[in-house]
C-alpha positions as CSV (number, residue, x, y, z in Angstrom):
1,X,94.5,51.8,151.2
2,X,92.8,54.6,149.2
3,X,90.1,54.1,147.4
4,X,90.5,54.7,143.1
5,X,88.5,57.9,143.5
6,X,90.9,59.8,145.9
7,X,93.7,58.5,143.8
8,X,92.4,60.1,140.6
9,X,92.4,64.0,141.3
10,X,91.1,65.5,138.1
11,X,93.3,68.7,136.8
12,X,91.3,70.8,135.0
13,X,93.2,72.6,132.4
14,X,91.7,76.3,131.8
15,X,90.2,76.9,128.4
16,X,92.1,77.7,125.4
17,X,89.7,79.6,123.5
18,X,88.6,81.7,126.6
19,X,92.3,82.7,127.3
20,X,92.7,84.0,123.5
21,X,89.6,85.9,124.1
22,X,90.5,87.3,127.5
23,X,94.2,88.3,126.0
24,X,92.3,89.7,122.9
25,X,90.7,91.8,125.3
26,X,93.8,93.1,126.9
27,X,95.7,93.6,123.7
28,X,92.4,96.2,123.2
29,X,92.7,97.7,126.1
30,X,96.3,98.0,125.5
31,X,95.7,99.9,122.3
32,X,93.2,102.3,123.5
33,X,95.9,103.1,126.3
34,X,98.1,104.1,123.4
35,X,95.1,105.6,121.0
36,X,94.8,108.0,124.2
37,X,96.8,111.1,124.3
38,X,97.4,111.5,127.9
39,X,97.4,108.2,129.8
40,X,94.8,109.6,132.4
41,X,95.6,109.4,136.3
42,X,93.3,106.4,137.1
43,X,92.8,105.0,140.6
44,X,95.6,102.9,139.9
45,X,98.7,104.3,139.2
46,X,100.1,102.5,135.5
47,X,103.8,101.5,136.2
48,X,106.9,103.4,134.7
49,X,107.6,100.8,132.5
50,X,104.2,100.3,131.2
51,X,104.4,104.0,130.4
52,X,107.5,103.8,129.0
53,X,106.2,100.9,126.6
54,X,103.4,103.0,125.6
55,X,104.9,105.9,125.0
56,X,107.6,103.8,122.3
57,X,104.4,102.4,120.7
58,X,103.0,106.0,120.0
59,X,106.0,106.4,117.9
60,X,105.8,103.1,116.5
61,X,104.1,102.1,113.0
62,X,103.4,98.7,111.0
63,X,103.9,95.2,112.5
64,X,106.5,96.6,115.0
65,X,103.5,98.5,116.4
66,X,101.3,95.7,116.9
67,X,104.2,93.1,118.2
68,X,104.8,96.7,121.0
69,X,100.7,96.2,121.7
70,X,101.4,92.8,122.3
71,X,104.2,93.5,124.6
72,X,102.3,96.3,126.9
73,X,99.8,93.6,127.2
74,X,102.0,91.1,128.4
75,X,103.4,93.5,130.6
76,X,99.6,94.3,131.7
77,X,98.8,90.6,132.2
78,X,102.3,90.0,134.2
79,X,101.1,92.5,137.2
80,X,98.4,90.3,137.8
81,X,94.4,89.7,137.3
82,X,93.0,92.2,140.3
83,X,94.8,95.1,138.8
84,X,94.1,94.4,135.3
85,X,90.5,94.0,136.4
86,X,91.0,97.1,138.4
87,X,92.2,99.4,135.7
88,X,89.9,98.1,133.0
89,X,87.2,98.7,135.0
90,X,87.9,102.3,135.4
91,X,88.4,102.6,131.3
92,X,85.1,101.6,131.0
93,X,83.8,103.8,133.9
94,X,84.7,106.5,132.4
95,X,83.6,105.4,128.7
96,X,80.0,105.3,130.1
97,X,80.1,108.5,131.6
98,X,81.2,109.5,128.7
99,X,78.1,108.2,126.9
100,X,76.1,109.1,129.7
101,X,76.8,112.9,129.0
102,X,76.4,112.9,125.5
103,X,72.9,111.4,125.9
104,X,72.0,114.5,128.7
105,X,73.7,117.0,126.1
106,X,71.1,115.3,123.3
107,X,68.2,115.6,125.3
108,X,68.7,119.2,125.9
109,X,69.0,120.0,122.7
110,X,65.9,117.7,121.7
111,X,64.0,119.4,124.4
112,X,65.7,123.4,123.1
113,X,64.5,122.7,119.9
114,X,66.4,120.6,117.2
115,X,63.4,118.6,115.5
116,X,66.1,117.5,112.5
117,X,67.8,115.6,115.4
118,X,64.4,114.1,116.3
119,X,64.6,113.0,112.8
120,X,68.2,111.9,112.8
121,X,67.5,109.5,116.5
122,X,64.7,107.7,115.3
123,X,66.7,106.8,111.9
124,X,69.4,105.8,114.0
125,X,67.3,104.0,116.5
126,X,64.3,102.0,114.3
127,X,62.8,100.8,117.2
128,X,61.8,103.9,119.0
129,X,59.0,105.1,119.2
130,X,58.4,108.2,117.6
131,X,55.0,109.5,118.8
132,X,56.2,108.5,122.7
133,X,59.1,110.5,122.0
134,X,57.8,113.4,120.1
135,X,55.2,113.2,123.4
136,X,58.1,113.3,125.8
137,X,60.0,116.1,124.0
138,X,56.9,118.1,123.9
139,X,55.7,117.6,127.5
140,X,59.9,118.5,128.7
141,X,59.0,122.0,126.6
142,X,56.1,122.6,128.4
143,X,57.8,122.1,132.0
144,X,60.6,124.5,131.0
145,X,58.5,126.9,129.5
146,X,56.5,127.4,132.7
147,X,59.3,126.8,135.1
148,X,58.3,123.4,135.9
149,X,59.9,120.7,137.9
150,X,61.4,118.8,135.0
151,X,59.9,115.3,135.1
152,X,59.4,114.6,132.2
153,X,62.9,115.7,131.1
154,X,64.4,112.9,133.7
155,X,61.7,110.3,131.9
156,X,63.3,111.5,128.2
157,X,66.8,111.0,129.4
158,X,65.6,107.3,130.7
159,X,64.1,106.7,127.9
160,X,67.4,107.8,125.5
161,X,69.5,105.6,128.0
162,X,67.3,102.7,127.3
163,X,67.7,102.4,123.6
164,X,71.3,104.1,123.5
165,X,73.5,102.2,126.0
């Protein structure tokens, strides 16, 4: 005879409020598919009828554009969780490097010269501090002035990564 513990096997049922947050999540990633202009060639390849669907909802507007986002991510969700993870994964890869360059091209300029940008990061950023930066800025001058190795430039970009991503 089995015992009352083996006979009670405990189902749990996944979270309802986690799976509205993850398919919120998709649905976003579904509409920056369609925000871009070109679907760009990922690691995965996006299937035709994905494409298809976002293509219709570029020409879509209203409700019928968000009940098409809604579908895409459906579609999205259907080809299962690795590929979903896959792809979104890459969209955000490529979102960072994004950032990632526009930080470098700020620290050049903060190091060519631009002291209104200075101005502009710290009001942007409150909690930097402005005499460590105006140090680093001024020491990354130095180095390019004399034809340096550019350490302190690498320590400037560090130190914009850590209060901008």
């Amino acid at each position: 005879m089995k015992s009352s513990d083996e006979e009670r096997i405990l189902v749990e049922r996944p979270n309802k409020t986690a799976l509205k947050k993850e398919h919120h999540q998709v649905q976003q990633f579904a509409e920056s598919l369609v925000k871009k202009p070109t679907l760009l060639k990922t690691k995965a390849e996006i299937p035709e009828q994905i494409v298809q669907q976002i293509n219709i909802a570029r020409k879509i507007k209203g409700n019928a554009y968000r009940r098409q986002i809604k579908h895409i991510a459906n579609q999205l969700i259907k080809q299962g969780e690795e590929f979903l993870e896959f792809i979104m994964s890459d969209d955000t890869q490529i979102n960072r490097l994004k950032q990632l360059s526009r930080i470098e091209k700020l620290r050049d300029d903060l190091i060519d010269g631009e002291d209104n940008l200075q101005n502009q990061l710290i009001s942007e950023f409150p909690l930097m501090e402005r005499q460590h930066l105006r140090n680093l800025i001024r020491q990354a001058r130095r180095e390019k002035n004399k034809n340096l190795p550019m350490k302190t430039a690498k320590s400037l970009m560090q130190y914009l990564r850590e209060y901008m991503l």
